[in-house]
C-alpha positions as CSV (number, residue, x, y, z in Angstrom):
1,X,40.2,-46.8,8.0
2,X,39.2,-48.0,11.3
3,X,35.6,-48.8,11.8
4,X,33.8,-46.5,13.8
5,X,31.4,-46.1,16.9
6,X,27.7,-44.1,16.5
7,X,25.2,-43.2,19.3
8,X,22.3,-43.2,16.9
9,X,18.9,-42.1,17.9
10,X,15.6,-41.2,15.4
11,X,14.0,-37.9,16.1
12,X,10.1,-37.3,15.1
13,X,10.2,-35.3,12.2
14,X,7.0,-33.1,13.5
15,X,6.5,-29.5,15.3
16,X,9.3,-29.5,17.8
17,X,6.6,-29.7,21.0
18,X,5.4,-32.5,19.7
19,X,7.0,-36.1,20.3
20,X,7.6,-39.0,17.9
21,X,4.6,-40.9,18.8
22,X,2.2,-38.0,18.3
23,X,3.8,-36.9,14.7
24,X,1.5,-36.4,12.1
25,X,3.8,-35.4,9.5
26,X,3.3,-39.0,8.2
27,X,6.2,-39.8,5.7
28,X,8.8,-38.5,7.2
29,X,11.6,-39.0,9.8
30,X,14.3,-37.1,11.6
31,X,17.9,-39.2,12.7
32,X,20.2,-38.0,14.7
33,X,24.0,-39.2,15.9
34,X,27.0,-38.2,18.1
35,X,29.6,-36.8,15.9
36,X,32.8,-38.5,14.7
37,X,35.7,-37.1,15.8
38,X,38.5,-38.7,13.7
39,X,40.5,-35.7,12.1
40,X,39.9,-37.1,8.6
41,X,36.5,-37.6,8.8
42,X,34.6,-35.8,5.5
43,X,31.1,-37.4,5.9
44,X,28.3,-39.5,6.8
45,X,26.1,-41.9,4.8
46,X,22.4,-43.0,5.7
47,X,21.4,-46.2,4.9
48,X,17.6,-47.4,5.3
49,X,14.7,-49.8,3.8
50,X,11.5,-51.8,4.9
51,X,13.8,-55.0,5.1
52,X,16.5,-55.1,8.0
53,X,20.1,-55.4,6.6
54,X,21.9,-59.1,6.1
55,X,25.4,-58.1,6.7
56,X,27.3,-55.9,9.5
57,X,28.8,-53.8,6.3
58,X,27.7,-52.0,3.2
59,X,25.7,-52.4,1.1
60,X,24.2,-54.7,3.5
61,X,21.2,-55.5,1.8
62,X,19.1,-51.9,2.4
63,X,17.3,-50.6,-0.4
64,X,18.3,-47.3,-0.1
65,X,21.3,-45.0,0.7
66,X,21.9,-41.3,1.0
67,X,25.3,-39.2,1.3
68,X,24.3,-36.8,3.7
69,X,27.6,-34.7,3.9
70,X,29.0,-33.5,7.3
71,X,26.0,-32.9,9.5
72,X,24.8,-34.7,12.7
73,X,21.3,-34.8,11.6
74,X,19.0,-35.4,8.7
75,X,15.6,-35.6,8.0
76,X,14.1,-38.7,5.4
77,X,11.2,-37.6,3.5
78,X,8.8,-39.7,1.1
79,X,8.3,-42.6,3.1
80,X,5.6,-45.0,3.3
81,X,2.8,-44.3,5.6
82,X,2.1,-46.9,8.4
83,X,5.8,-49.1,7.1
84,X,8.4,-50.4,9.5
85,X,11.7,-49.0,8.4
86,X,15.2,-49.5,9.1
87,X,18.6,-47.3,9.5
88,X,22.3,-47.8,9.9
89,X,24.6,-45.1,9.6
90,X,28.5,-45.6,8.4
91,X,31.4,-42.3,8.3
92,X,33.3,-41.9,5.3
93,X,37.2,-40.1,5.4
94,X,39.0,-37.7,3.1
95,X,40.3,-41.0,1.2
96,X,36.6,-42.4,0.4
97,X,37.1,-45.0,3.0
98,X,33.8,-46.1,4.5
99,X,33.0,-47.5,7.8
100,X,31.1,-50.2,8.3
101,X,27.2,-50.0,9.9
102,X,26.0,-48.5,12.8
103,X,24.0,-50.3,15.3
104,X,20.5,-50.6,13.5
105,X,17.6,-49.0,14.7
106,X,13.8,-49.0,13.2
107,X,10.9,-47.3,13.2
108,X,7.0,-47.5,12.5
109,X,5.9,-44.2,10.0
110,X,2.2,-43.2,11.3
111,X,-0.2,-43.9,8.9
112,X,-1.5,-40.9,7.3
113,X,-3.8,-38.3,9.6
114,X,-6.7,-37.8,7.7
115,X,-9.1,-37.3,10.9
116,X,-10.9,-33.7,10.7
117,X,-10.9,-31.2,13.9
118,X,-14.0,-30.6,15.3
119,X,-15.4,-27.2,16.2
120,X,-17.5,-28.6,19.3
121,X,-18.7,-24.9,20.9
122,X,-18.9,-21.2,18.7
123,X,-20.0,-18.2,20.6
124,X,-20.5,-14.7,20.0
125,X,-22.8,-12.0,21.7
126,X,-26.3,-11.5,20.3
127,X,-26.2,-7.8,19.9
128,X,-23.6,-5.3,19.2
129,X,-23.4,-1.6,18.9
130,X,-19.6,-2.1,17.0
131,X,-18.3,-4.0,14.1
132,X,-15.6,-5.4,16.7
133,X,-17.0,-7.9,18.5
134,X,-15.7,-10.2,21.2
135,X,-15.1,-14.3,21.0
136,X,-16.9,-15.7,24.0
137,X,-16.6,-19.5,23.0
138,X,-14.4,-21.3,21.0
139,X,-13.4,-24.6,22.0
140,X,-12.1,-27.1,18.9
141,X,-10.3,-31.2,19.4
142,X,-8.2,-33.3,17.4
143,X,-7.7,-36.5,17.3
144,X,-3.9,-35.5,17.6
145,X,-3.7,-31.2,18.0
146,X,-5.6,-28.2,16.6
147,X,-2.5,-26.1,15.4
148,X,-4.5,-23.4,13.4
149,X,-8.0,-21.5,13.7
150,X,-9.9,-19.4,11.4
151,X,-13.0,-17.0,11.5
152,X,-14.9,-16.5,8.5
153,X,-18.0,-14.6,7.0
154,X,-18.4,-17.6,4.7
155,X,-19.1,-20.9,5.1
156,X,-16.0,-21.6,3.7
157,X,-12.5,-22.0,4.5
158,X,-11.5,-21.1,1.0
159,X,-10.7,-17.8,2.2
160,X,-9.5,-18.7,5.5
161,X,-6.6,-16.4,7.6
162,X,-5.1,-19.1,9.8
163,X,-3.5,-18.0,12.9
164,X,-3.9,-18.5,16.5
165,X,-7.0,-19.0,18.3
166,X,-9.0,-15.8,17.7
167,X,-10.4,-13.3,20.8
168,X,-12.0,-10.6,18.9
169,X,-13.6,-10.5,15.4
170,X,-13.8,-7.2,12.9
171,X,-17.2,-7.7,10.5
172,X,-17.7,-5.9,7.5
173,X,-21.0,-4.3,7.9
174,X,-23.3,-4.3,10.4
175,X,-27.1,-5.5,10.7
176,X,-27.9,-9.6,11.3
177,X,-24.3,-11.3,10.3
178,X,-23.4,-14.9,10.6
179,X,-19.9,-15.8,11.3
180,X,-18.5,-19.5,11.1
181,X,-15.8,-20.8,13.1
182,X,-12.9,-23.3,11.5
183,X,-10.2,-25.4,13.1
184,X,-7.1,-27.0,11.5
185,X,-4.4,-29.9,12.5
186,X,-0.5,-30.0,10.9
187,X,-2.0,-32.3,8.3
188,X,-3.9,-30.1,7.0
189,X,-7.8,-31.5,7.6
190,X,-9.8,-28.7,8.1
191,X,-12.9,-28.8,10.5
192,X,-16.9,-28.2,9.8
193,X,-17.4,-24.9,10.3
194,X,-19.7,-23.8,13.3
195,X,-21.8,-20.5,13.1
196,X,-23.0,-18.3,15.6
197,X,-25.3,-14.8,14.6
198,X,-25.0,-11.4,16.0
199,X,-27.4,-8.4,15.6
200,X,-25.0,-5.5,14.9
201,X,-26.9,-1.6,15.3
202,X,-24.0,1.1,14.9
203,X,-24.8,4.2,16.4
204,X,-27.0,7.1,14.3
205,X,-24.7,9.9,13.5
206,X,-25.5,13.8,12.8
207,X,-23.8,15.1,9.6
208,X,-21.4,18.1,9.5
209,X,-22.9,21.4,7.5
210,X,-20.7,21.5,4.7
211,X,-22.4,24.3,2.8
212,X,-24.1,27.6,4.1
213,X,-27.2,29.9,3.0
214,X,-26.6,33.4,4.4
215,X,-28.7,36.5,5.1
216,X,-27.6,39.9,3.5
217,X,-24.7,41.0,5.1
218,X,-25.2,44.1,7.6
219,X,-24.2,47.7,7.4
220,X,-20.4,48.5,8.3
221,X,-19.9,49.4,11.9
222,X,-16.9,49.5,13.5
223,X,-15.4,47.8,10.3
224,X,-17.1,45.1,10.6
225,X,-20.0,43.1,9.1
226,X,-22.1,40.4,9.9
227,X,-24.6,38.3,8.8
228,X,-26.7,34.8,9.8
229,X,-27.3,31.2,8.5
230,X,-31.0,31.1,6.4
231,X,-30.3,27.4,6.1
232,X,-27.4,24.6,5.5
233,X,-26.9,21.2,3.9
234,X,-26.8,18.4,3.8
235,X,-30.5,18.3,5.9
236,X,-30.0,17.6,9.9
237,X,-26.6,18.6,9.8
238,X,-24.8,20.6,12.9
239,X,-21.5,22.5,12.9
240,X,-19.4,23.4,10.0
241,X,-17.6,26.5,9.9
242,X,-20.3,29.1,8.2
243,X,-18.7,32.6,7.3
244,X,-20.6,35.1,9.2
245,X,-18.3,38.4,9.8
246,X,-16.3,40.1,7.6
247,X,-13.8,43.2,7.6
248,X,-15.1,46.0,6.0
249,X,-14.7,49.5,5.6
250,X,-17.4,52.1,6.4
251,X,-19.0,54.7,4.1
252,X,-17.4,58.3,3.8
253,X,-19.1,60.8,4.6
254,X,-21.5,62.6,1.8
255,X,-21.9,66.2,0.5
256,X,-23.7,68.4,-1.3
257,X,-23.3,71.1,-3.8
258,X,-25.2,72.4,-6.9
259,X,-24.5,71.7,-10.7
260,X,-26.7,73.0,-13.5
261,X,-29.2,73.5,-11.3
262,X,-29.5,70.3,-10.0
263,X,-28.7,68.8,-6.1
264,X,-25.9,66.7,-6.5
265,X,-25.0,64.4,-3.6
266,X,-21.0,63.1,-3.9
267,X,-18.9,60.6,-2.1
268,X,-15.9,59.0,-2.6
269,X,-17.8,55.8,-3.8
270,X,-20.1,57.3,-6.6
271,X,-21.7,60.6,-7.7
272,X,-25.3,61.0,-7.3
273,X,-27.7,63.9,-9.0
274,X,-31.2,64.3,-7.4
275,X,-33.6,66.9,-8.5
276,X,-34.2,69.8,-6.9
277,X,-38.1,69.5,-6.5
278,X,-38.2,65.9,-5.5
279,X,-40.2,65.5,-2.7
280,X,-38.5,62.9,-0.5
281,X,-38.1,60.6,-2.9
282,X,-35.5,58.9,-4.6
283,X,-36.8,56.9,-7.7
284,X,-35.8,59.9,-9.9
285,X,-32.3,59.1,-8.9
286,X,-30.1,60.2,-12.0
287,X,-26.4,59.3,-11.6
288,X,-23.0,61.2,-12.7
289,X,-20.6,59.2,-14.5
290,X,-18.5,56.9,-13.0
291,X,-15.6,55.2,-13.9
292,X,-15.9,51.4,-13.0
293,X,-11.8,50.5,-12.7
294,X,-11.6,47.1,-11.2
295,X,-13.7,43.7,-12.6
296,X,-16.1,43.0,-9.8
297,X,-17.8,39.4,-8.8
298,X,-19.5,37.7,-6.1
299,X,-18.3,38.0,-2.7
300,X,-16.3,41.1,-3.0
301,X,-15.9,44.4,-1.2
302,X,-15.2,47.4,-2.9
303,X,-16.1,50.9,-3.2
304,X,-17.1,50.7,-7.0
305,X,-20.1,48.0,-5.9
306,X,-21.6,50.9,-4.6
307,X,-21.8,53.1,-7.5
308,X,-22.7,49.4,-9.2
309,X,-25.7,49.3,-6.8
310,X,-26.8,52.7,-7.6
311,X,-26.5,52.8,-10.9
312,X,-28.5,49.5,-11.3
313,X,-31.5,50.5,-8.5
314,X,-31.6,54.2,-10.6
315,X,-32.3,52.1,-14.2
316,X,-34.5,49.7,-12.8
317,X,-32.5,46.8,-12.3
318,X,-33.3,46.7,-8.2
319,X,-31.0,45.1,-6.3
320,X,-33.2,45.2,-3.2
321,X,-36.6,46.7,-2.1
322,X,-35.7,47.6,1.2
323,X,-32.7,47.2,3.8
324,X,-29.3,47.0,2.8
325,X,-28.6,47.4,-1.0
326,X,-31.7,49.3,-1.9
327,X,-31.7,52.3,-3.2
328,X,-31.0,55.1,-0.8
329,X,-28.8,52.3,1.0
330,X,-26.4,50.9,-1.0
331,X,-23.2,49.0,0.4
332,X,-19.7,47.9,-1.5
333,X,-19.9,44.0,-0.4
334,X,-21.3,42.5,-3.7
335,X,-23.6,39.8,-2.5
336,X,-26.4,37.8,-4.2
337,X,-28.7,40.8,-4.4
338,X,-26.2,42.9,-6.6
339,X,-25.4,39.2,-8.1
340,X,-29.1,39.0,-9.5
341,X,-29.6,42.1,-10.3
342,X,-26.1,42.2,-12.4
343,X,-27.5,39.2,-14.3
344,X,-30.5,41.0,-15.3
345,X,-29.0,44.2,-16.4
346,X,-26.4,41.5,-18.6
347,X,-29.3,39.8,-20.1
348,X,-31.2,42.7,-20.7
349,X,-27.8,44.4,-22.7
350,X,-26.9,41.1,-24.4
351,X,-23.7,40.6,-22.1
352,X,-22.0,37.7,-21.7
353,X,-23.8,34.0,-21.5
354,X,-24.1,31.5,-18.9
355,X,-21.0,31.0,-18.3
356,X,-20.2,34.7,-17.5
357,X,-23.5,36.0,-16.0
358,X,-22.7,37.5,-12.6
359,X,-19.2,38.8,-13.5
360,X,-18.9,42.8,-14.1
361,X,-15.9,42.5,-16.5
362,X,-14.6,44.8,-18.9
363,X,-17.4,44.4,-21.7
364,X,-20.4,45.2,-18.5
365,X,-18.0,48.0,-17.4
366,X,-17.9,49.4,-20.6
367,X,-21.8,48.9,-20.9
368,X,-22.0,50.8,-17.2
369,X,-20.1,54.2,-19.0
370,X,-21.9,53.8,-21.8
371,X,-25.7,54.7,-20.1
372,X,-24.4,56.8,-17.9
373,X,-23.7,59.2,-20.2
């Protein structure tokens, strides 16, 4: 095998916009070479030591050698820090024959970086109305570069997010916060960190109603009801979306006619027997039967919370004094009056418990028939 020709040239082995002189990767080294064009070329072999070779072949007298395979550049690690070394470079073929050395070259590893960053100006504004707030200053040296940058909430870089020199900072939470700048070289040393305080007041913010007190609802005109807002949580709030109309369907129209002697008013709602020599009054209220046929609760409309109403205002069980719902004006939209008043009637029958009061179900319906007989 004839002996063969190398341009050979060392390459820093550092960040690739950095040059040899300024690497800081201490310990390592990147060689590169022209390529060997002989067709039965298989490979190249590095050879390299603190000592420069005795002899113009291998072994040559380095300390070390490395079968690097078919590539036109490698990269040493694990050297010494602050050590002269020295390379050659030979080609082996397909037959194991080896060239003799390369021109020999050397170089100096750095010794090792261990010279922090410095964080020499930190500045944010004084007061904020957001959690975001803006990096005014920042301005951090090295003895060789600042690669990396951190903004912390801690006076630690323990929990540092490296990245690229911030702009813009998210905190946590506001009131007085302290946040502490860090900068970082390739080696690794990590800067002081330098603080700066901000006053953060967020905005005061109204509530949304979420929940609703409401009047009694109004009499059915037009098919319609309506009611207002008596109050709404949580305290302060505005908005929401209260309920204060509802469908309904107006009262028929009553008659009269005469049974056993008695005036008896009828609807298609309920029945209602008043006596003949009332005198415009309606607590002697006395009610034909009814037949309750649907379970009724809060919130509904129907025409059997009417007969509901006046059966409970005719046995004492008043579901209002006066307006809508009392007696003389009873409506079908089962509200908290007729709720109440319900309860009582339940309690005072031994209905249901506590975890029923309220709900006219079969056993209350039954109850109803039962005393209006």
């Amino acid at each position: 095998m004839k002996k063969y020709t190398f341009f050979f040239s060392i390459l820093a082995c550092i960040v690739i916009f950095f040059s040899f002189a300024d690497n800081v990767l201490a310990g390592s080294i990147t060689l590169k070479w022209n390529p060997n064009t002989n067709q039965d070329h298989a490979s190249y072999k590095i050879y390299y030591g603190t000592t420069s070779r005795k002899k113009t072949c291998p072994p040559g007298g380095y300390s070390n050698s490395l079968n690097v395979g078919n590539v036109t550049t490698y990269t040493l690690d694990n050297l010494l820090n602050n050590k002269i070394y020295y390379f050659s470079l030979t080609a082996i073929d397909t037959s194991n024959n080896e060239s003799c050395f390369s021109p020999q070259i050397n170089k100096k590893i750095p010794a090792k970086d261990t010279r922090v960053p410095n964080v020499s100006a930190f500045n944010i504004p004084t007061t904020s109305t957001s959690l975001t707030v803006s990096v005014l200053t920042f301005t951090a040296t090295d003895n060789i570069a600042v690669t990396q940058y951190c903004l912390n909430e801690s006076n630690s870089s323990a929990s540092c997010v490296w990245g690229e020199k911030p702009t813009t900072y998210t905190f946590s939470l506001d009131g007085i916060r302290r946040l502490y700048a860090f900068a970082r070289d390739a080696a690794g040393n990590i800067s002081i960190g330098r603080s700066d305080s901000i006053t953060i007041k967020l905005p005061a913010t109204t509530p949304i109603c979420s929940s609703f007190s409401y009047s009694e609802w109004s009499t059915c005109t037009n098919n319609l009801q309506t009611r207002t807002v008596n109050s709404s949580t949580p305290t302060g709030c505005v908005g929401g979306t209260p309920l204060l109309t509802q469908s309904c369907i107006p009262e028929s129209t009553s008659t009269t006619a005469v049974l056993d002697g008695e005036s008896v008013i009828t609807a298609t709602s309920f029945n209602a027997v008043t006596s003949a020599t009332e005198k415009d009054t309606l607590t002697s209220v006395k009610i034909a039967p009814h037949t309750f046929t649907v379970s009724l609760k809060f919130g509904v409309s129907h025409a059997d919370v009417k007969a509901l109403q006046q059966f409970l205002n005719a046995k004492g069980y008043t579901v209002a004094a006066t307006g809508p719902g009392s007696q003389g004006n009873e409506t079908e939209y089962f509200g908290p009056a007729t709720h109440a008043a319900v309860i009582k009637f339940q309690k005072a029958n031994n209905i249901g418990d506590v975890t029923s009061y309220g709900l006219v179900g079969p056993k209350t319906r039954a109850k109803l028939l039962e005393l209006q007989g």
